[in-house]
C-alpha positions as CSV (number, residue, x, y, z in Angstrom):
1,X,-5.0,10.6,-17.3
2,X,-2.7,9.9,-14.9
3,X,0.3,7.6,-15.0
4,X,-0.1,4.3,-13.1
5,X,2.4,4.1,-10.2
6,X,4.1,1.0,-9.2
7,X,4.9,1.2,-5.4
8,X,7.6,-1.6,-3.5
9,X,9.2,-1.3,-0.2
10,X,12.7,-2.4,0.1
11,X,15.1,-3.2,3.0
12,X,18.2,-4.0,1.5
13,X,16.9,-8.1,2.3
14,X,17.0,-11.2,-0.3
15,X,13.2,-10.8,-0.2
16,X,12.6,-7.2,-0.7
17,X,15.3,-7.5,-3.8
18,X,13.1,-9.8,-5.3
19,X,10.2,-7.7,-5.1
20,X,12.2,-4.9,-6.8
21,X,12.9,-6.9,-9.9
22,X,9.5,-8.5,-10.1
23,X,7.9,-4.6,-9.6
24,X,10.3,-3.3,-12.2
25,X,9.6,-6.2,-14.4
26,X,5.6,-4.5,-13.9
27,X,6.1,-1.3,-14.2
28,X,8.0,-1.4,-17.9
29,X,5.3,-3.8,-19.2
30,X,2.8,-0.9,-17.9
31,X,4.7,1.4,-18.5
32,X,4.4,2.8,-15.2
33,X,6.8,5.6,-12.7
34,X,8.7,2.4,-10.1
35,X,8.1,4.2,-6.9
36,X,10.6,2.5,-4.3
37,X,10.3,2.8,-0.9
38,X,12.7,2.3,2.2
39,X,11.3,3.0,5.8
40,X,13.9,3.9,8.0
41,X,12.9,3.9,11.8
42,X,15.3,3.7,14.4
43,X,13.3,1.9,17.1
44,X,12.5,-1.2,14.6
45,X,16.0,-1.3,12.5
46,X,19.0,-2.3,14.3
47,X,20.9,-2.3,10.8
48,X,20.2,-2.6,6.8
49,X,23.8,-5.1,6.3
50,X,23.0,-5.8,2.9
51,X,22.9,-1.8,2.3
52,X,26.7,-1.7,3.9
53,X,25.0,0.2,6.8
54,X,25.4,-0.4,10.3
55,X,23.1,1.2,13.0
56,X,20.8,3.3,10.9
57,X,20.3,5.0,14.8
58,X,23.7,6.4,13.6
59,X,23.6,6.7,10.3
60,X,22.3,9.9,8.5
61,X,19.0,9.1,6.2
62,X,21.6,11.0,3.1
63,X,23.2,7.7,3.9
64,X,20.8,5.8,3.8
65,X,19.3,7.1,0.7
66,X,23.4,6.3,-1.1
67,X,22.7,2.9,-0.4
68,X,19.7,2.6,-2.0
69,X,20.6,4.8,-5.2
70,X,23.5,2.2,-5.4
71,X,21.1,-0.8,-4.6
72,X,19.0,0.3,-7.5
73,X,22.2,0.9,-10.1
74,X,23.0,-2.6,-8.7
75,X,19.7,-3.9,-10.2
76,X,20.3,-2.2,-13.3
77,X,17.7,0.9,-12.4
78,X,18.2,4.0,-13.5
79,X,17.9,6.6,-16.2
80,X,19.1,4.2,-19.1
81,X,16.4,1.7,-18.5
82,X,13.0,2.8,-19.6
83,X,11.3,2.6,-16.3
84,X,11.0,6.1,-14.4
85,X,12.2,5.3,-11.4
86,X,11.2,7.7,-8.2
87,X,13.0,6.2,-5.0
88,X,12.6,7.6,-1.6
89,X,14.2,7.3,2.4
90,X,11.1,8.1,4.5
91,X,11.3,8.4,8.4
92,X,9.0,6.0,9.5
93,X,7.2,2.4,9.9
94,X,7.5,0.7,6.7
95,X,3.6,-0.3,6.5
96,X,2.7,2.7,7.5
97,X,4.9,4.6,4.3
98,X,4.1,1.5,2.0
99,X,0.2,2.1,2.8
100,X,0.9,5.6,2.9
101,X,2.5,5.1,-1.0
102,X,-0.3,2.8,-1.8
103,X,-3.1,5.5,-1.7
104,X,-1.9,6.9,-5.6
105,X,-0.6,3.4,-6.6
106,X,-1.7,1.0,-8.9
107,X,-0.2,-1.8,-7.2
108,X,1.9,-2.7,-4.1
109,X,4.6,-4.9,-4.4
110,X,6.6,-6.5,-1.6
111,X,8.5,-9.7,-0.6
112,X,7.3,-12.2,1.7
113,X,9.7,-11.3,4.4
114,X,11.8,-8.4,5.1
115,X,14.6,-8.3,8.1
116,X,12.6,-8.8,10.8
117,X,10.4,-11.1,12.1
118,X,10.5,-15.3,12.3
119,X,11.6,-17.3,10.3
120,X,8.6,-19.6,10.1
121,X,6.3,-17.2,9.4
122,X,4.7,-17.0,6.0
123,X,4.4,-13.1,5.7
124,X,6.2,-10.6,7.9
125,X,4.3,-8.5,9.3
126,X,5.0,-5.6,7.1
127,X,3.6,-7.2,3.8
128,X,0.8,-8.8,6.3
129,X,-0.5,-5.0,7.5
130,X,0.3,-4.1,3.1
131,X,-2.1,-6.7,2.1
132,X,-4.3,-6.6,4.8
133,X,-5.2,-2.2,4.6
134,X,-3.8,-1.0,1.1
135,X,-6.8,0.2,-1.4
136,X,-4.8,-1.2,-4.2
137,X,-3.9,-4.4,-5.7
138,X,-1.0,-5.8,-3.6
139,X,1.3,-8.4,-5.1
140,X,3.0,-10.5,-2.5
141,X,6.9,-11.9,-4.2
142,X,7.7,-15.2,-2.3
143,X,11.2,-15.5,-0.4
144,X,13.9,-16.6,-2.9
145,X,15.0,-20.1,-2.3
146,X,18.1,-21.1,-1.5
């Protein structure tokens, strides 16, 4: 039998932290792998601030995949913890790796609202096109309040 796979996209924002801790929080009590995702795609990231990165246009994805390893010691994620953890930079829209992700997950996981977008929207659009097209469960992780 196959091991159940926990899949959650994250963009370095308040929202997509939270989904992190709620899917970690998942995949220990199922004991499932924590598959973390960051899409990086030059044309719809002007910069991932909360990753210390500035233009990703300019930044190498190696980069890009330092800030997340250090993201995801931040949160306490890593070999010491019990949860397999598999994270991964992919060139690319992030609903489109997400859903890509999704088709050997058990569940989805993302935040309400990533780093684009408006502000009074309810979903961004990413976790809109997650919830709308993936063939798993998805679990939407409201916005952190203030």
């Amino acid at each position: 039998m196959e091991s159940q796979r926990i899949v959650v996209g994250i963009d370095g924002s308040e929202g997509s932290l939270a989904a992190l801790r709620v899917a970690a929080t998942e995949a220990r009590v199922r004991a499932a792998v924590l598959e973390v995702v960051c899409a990086w795609h030059p044309s719809s990231m002007g910069s991932i601030p909360a990753f210390g990165v500035g233009s990703p246009a300019a930044q190498s994805l190696d980069e890009l995949r330092t800030a997340l390893d250090e993201t995801l010691a931040a949160e306490g994620l890593g070999p010491d913890d019990g949860v397999a953890v598999e994270a991964r930079v992919v060139t690319g829209h992030a609903a489109e790796a997400l859903l890509d992700a999704a088709e050997r997950a058990t569940l989805v996981v993302v935040g309400t609202r990533g780093r684009g977008g408006f502000a009074g929207l309810v979903l961004g659009s990413v976790s809109h096109q997650v919830v709308t097209h993936a063939r798993c469960p998805v679990m939407i992780v409201p916005h952190p309040r203030p």
